[in-house]
C-alpha positions in Angstrom: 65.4 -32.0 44.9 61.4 -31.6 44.2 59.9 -33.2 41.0 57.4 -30.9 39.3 54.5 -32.7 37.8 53.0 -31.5 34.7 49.6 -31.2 35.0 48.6 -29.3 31.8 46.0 -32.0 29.9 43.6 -31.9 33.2 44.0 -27.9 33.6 43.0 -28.4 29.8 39.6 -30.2 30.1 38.5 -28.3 33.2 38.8 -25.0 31.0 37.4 -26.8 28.0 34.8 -27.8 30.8 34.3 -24.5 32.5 33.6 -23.2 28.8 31.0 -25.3 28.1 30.0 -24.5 31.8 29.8 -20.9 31.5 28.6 -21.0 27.6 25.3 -23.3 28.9 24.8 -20.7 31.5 24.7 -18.2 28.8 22.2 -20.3 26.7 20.1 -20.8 29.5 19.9 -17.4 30.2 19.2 -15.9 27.3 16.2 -18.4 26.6 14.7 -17.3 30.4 15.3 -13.4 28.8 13.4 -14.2 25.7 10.5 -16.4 27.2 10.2 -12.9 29.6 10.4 -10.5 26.5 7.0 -11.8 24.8 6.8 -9.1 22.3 10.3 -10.6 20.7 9.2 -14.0 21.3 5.5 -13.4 19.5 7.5 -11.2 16.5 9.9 -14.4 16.0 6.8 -16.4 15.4 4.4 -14.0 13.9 6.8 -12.4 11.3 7.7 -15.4 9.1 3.8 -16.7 9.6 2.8 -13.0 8.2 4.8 -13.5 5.0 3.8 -16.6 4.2 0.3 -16.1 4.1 0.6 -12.6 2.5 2.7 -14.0 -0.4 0.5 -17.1 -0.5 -2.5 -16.1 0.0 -2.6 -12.1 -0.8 -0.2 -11.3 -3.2 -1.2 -12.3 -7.3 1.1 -10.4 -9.9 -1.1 -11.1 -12.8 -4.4 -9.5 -11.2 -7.9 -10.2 -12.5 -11.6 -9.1 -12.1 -9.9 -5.5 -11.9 -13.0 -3.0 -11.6 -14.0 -1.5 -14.4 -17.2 0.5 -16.3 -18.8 0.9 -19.1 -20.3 4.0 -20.6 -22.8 2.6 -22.6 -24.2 5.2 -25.4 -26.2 2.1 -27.3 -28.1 -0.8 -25.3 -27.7 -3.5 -28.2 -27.1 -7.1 -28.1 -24.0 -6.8 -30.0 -22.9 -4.1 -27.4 -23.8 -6.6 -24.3 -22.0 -9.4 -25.8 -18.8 -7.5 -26.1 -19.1 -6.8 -22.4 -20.0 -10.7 -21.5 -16.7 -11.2 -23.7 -15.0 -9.0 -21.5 -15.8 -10.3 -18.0 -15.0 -13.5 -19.8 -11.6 -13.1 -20.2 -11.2 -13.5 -16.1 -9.3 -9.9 -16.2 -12.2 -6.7 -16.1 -15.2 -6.5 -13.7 -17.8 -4.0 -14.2 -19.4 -2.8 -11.6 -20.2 1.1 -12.9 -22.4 1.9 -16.2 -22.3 5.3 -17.0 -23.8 7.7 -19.9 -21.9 10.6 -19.1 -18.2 11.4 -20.0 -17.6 13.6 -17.4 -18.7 10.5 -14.7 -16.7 7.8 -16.9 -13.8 10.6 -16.7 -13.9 10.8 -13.1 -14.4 7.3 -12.4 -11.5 6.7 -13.4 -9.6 10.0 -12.1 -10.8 8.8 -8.3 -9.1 5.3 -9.1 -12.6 3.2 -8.2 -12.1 1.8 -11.9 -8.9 0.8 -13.4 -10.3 0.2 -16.9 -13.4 2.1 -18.7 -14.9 0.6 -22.3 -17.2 3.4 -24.2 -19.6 1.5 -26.7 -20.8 4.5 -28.9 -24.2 5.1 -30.2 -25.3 3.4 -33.8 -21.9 0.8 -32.8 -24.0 -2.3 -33.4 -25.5 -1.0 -37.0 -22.1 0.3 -37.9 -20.8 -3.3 -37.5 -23.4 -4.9 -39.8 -22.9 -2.3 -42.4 -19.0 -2.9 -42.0 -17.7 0.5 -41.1 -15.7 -1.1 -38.6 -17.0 1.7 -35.8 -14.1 2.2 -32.8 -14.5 0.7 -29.6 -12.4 2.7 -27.0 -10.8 0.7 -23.9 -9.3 3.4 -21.2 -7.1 1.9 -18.8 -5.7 3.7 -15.6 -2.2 2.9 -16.3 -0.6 4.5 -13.3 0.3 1.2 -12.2 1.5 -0.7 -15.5 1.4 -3.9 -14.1 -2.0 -4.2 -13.4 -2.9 -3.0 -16.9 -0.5 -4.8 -19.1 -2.2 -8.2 -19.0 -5.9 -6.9 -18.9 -4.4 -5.2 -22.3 -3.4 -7.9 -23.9 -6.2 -10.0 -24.1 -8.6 -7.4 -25.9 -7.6 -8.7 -29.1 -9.0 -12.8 -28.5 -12.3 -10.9 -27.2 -13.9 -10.3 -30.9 -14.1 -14.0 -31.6 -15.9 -15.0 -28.8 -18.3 -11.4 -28.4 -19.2 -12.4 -32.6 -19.5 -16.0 -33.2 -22.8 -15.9 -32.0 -24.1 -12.6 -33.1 -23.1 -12.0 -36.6 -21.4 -15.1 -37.6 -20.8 -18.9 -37.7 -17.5 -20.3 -36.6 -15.0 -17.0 -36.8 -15.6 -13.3 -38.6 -13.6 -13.5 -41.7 -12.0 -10.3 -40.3 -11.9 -7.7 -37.4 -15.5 -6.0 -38.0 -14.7 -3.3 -35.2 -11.3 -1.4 -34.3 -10.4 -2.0 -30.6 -8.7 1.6 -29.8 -6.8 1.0 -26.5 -5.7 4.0 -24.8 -3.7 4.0 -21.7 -4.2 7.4 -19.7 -2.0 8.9 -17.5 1.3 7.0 -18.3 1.1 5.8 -22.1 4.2 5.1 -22.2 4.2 2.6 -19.2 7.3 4.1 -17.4 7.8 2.4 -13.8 9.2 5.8 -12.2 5.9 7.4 -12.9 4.8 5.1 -10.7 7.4 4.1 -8.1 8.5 7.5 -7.2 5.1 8.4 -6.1 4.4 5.5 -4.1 7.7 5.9 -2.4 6.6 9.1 -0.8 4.1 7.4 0.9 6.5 4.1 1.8 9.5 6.0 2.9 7.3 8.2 5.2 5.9 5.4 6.9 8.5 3.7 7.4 10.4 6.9 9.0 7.5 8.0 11.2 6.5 5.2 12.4 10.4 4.4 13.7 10.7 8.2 15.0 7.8 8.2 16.9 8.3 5.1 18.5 11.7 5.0 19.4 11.5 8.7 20.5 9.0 8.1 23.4 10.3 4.6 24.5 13.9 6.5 24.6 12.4 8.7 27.0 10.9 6.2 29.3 14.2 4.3 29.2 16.2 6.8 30.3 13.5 7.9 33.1 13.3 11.0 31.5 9.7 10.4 30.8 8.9 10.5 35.0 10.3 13.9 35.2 8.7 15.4 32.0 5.5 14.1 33.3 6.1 15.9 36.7 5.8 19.1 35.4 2.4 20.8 34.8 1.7 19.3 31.6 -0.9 17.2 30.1 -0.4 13.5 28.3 -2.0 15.1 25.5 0.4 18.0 24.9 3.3 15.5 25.4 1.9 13.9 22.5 1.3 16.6 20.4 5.1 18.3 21.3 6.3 14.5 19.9 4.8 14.6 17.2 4.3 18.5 15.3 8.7 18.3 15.3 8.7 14.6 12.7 5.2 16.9 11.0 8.1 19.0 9.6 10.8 16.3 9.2 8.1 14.3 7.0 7.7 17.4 5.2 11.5 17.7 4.1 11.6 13.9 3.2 8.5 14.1 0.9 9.9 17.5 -0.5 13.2 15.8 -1.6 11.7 12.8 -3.1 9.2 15.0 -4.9 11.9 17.0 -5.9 14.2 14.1 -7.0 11.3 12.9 -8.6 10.1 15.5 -10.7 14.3 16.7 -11.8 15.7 13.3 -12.3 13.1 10.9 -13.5 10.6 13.5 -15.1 7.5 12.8 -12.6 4.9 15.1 -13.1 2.9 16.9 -10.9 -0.2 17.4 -12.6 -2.3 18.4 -9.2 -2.9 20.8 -6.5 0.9 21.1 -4.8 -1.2 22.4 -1.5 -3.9 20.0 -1.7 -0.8 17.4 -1.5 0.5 19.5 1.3 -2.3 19.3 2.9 -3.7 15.6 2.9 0.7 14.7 3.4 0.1 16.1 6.6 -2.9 14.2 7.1 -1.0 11.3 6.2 2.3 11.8 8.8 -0.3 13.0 11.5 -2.0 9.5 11.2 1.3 8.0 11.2 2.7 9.8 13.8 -0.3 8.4 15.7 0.3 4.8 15.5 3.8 5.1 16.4 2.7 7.0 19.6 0.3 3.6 20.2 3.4 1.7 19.3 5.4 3.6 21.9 3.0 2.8 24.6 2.9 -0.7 24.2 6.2 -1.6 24.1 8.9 -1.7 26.9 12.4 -0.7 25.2 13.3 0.0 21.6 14.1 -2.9 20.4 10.8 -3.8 20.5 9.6 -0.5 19.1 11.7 -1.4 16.4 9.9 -4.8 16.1 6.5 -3.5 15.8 7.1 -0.8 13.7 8.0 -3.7 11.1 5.2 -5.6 11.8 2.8 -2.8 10.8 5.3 -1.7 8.0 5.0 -5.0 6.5 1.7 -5.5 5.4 1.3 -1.8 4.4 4.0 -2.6 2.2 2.6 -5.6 0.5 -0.8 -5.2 1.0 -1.4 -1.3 -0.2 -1.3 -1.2 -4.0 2.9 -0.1 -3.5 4.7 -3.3 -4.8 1.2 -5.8 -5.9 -1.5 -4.5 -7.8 -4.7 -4.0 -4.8 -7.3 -4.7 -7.4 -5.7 -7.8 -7.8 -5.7 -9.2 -4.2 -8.4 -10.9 -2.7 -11.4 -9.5 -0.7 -10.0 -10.4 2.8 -6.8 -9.0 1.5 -8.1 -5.6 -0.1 -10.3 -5.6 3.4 -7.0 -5.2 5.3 -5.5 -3.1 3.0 -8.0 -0.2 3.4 -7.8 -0.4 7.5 -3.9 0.7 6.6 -3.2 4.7 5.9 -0.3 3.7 3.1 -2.8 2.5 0.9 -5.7 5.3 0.5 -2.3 7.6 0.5 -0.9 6.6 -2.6 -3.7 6.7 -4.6 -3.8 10.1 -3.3 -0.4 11.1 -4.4 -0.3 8.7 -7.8 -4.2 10.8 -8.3 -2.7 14.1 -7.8 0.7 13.9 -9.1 -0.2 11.9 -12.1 -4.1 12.6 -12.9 -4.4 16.0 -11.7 -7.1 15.1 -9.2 -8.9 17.3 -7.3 -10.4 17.0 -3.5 -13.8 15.7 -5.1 -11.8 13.1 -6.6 -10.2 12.1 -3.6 -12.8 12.7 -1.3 -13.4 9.1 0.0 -9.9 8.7 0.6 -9.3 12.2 2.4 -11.8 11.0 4.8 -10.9 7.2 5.5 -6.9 9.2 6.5 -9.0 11.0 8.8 -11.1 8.6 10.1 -7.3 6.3 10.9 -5.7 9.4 12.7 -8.8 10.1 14.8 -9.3 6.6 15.5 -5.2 6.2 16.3 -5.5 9.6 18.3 -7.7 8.2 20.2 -5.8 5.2 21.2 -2.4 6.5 21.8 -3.9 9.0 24.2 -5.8 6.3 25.7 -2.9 4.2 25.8 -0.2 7.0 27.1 -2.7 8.0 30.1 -3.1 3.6 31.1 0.9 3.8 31.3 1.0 6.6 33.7 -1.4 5.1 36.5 
């Protein structure tokens, strides 16, 4: 009769061993993948190093030295001491003086000021006789944040402009009337400004992805080789990629405009072709950097990767979330080499001022100068790829 021996705790550890076996393997193997994959490997590193300086470095939520002017209708002492009292308060920068209201108007139309201050003539002599003359303060209050603050502190600015001009120690009361008017959203009312900017953000995002994942889908599949093989040119690939997402950016901006304007009340103040047409601008240049995107990258994952890495900065560093005027130099620097930001102080201009083309001229060219200068490198790029 045979005795059957009951081996079942050693067939235990050589599984729990040929687990750990198989499960270093695994480990080992995915490390060699991701050392090869150096796109992944540099996002992993770069990503969280990009928000940290950006939010500690870039990003201020209570902005100051915003640009600002001055339309000056009396050179008087009292009338430069107001403005020293101004700049003193850490919050306005002037860097425009004007003497015409059509240039103060359109100063701050364009958005190049965020804040205007109009001294009227005889201000100074109206003071010493105690009328109490008006002093107007216009602020550009499409993005209430940035103005809110800046606001607040006009009323500690008559002690300090007077103490050393009319009286000793403090004014026994307000000699002038400080007549803060917030143009273009009185009211402060975040959609007004949201809904625009989210135009610009969503079509970014969206174009950027398209773009990027359509043409590296192509290559993965190898259907790239055998579109290339047929008599056409690198440069009417691009274009066929990119006039079809021209039209789907149209729809998306059409329905958020829409939205916009029937559920939250968002005016549209502007030229609805002019938007048209600088949108397009705006998608084209997109388009653009997601064809570069496409042609660096090897497979969609890491389309998708660098498609964030772009859409990150425009997202922080463009006026949509922040306050620009509130960043730093090297920050605001950046922020104009991205298309988001010159777009949505296109769309927040039109939509909300009624700006015209003169308005936004500088900004309609710096789109165009991006798109050419993307244009040029995706095309550059594509035709590197194929030899």
């Amino acid at each position: 009769m045979s005795t059957v021996v009951d081996h079942t705790p050693e067939r235990e550890i050589s599984e729990r061993f040929g687990f750990l076996r198989r499960s270093y393997a695994m480990l080992v193997k995915e490390f060699i993948q991701l050392k090869r994959d150096r796109v992944s490997f540099a996002m992993i590193v770069m990503l969280p190093v990009m928000q940290l300086m950006l939010f500690g470095y870039a990003i201020n939520t209570t902005p100051h030295n915003l640009p600002s002017a001055v339309l000056l209708q009396e050179d008087s002492d009292l009338a430069r001491s107001v403005l020293k009292a101004l700049e003193n308060t850490a919050y306005f920068r002037f860097i425009y003086e004007v003497h015409d209201v059509d240039d103060f108007d359109n100063l701050l139309k364009s958005g190049k000021v965020l804040f205007g201050v109009e001294i009227p003539r005889g201000f100074e002599r109206a003071v010493r006789r105690g009328d109490r003359p008006a002093l107007l303060v216009a602020a550009d209050a499409t993005d209430p944040v940035a103005a809110s603050s800046a606001l607040g502190s006009l009323g500690t600015i008559v002690q300090t402009a007077l103490k050393h001009d009319l009286y000793i120690g403090n004014p026994p009361e307000m000699p002038f009337e400080i007549r803060a008017h917030a143009r273009y959203n009185p009211a402060a009312v975040s959609s007004l400004n949201i809904v625009p900017g989210l135009v610009g953000t969503i079509l970014t995002m969206t174009m950027l992805i398209f773009t990027a994942l359509s043409v590296t889908r192509e290559v993965e599949r190898g259907t790239m080789e055998s579109l290339l093989s047929m008599p056409i040119k690198p440069v009417e690939v691009m274009f066929g990629k990119i006039i079809p997402y021209v039209l789907v950016g149209f729809v998306q901006a059409f329905l958020i405009i829409g939205i916009g304007v029937g559920l939250f009340g968002v005016p549209v103040l502007g030229n609805l072709f002019l938007l048209a047409l600088l949108s397009t601008l705006f998608i084209t240049t997109n388009l653009s950097i997601g064809y570069t995107i496409s042609t660096v990258v090897q497979n969609q994952l890491q389309a998708m990767q660098m498609s964030m890495m772009f859409f990150l900065p425009s997202i922080l560093l463009s006026g949509f979330m922040f306050p620009f005027a509130g960043m730093p130099a090297w920050a605001q620097y950046v922020g104009e080499c991205l298309p988001l930001t010159h777009y949505l102080r296109i769309v927040r201009a039109i939509m909300l001022k009624g700006a015209t083309m003169q308005n936004m001229r500088f900004d309609a060219l710096a789109l165009a100068a991006l798109m050419l200068v993307a244009m040029i490198i995706a095309v550059t790029r594509f035709r590197r790829t194929l030899d």
